[in-house]
C-alpha positions, 0 to 999 in steps of 0.5 A: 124205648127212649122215654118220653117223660118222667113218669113214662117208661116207653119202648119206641114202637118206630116203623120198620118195613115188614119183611114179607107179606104173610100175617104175622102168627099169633099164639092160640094159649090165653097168653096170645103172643103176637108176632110184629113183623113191622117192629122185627126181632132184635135177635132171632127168637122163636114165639113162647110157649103158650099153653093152655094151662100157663104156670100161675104159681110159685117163684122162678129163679133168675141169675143175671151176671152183669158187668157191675155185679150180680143182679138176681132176679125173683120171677112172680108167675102168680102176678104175670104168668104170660110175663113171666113165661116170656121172659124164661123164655127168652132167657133160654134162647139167650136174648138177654146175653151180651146186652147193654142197660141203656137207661138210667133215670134219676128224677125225684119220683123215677129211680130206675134202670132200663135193660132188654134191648140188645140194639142198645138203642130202646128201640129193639125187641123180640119181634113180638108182643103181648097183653099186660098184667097190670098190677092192682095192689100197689099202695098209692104213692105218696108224693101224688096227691092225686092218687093216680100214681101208684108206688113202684117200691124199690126192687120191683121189677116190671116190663116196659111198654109202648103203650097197652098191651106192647110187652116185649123184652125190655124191662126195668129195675127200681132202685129207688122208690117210684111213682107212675101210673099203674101201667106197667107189669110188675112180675117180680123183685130184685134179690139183696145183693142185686140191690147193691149193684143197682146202687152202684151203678146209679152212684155212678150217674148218667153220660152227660150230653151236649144239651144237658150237663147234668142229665137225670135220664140217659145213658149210665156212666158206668156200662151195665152189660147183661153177660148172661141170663140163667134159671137158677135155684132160689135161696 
């Protein structure tokens, strides 16, 4: 899911050979996860739960230990019901655990942290995919005079995508306010004290490379590893 440009928050959709030749399984629910046997799972996990009635209120509770600190998280099942069952989901078969955030960015209008790769490479996934959830009361944001970008508010958390309809597992945190197309899910909000293990890591900046010593997209110096990813109970 390497990122393409500053106001793009991508998975890398590469090609990979399907490993058999049935078609791949689709849920039958309104959430329709899809399996993608050309992009297979990172870790082994089974396709969501889709119900027919899909929970669509109230907050879930997530507590993410990470390397640098807490990280809590408040799930919106009212704003991405289908989102927010697949990242329970997931949560509960531990493909979170053990993975590392593999994308900081720091440009002026896209302060965010990337995470829910356990490739470490932005190109992995849950060997599935499924339909947005796109948001639709983001004020504009200010910096864009068109008014095509909306504002991703620091401490919203919202799914990456290689494009419609592509959610899987990666995710990004906004630490800083944000501007981009409102293309991407928001299905919750990051607590206080995740907020300062945010700023803390992005204090810490991002690996400089041999084409660029002072990037403003990569790699975080400061290694953010997702040590577990639990339910919790909200305060």
């Amino acid at each position: 899911m390497t990122a393409l440009a500053a106001a793009a928050l991508v998975v890398s959709s590469g090609s990979v050979a399907s490993a058999s030749g049935t078609p791949p399984r689709t849920t039958h629910g309104p959430c329709q996860y899809a399996q993608t046997p050309d992009e297979p799972a990172a870790r082994r996990v089974s396709l969501p739960p889709d119900p027919r009635h899909t929970p669509s209120h109230g907050t879930v509770g997530m507590a993410v230990r990470t390397s640098q600190g807490p990280l809590p998280l408040r799930l919106d099942r009212a704003k991405a019901p289908c989102t927010v069952q697949s990242f329970v989901h997931l949560a509960r078969h531990r493909f979170y655990d053990r993975t590392v955030c593999h994308r900081l960015t720091a440009y002026p209008t896209l302060k965010v942290l990337q995470c829910g790769d356990p490739t470490s490479t932005g190109e992995g996934g849950p060997g599935y995919e499924y339909k947005d959830e796109l948001p639709v009361d983001l004020p504009p944001a200010p910096s864009d005079p068109t008014g095509v970008r909306r504002l991703y508010g620091r401490g919203l958390l919202a799914m990456a995508n290689a494009g419609p309809n592509t959610n899987g597992s990666q995710f990004f945190v906004v630490y800083g306010d944000s501007a981009l197309r409102p293309n991407y899910t928001v299905f919750g909000t990051v607590g206080a004290a995740g907020l300062k293990t945010l700023d803390k890591i992005a204090a810490g900046g991002i690996e400089p490379t041999a084409q660029d010593p002072a990037p403003v997209d990569g790699t975080p110096v400061l290694r953010t590893e997702l040590l577990s990813v639990r339910l919790s109970c909200l305060p």
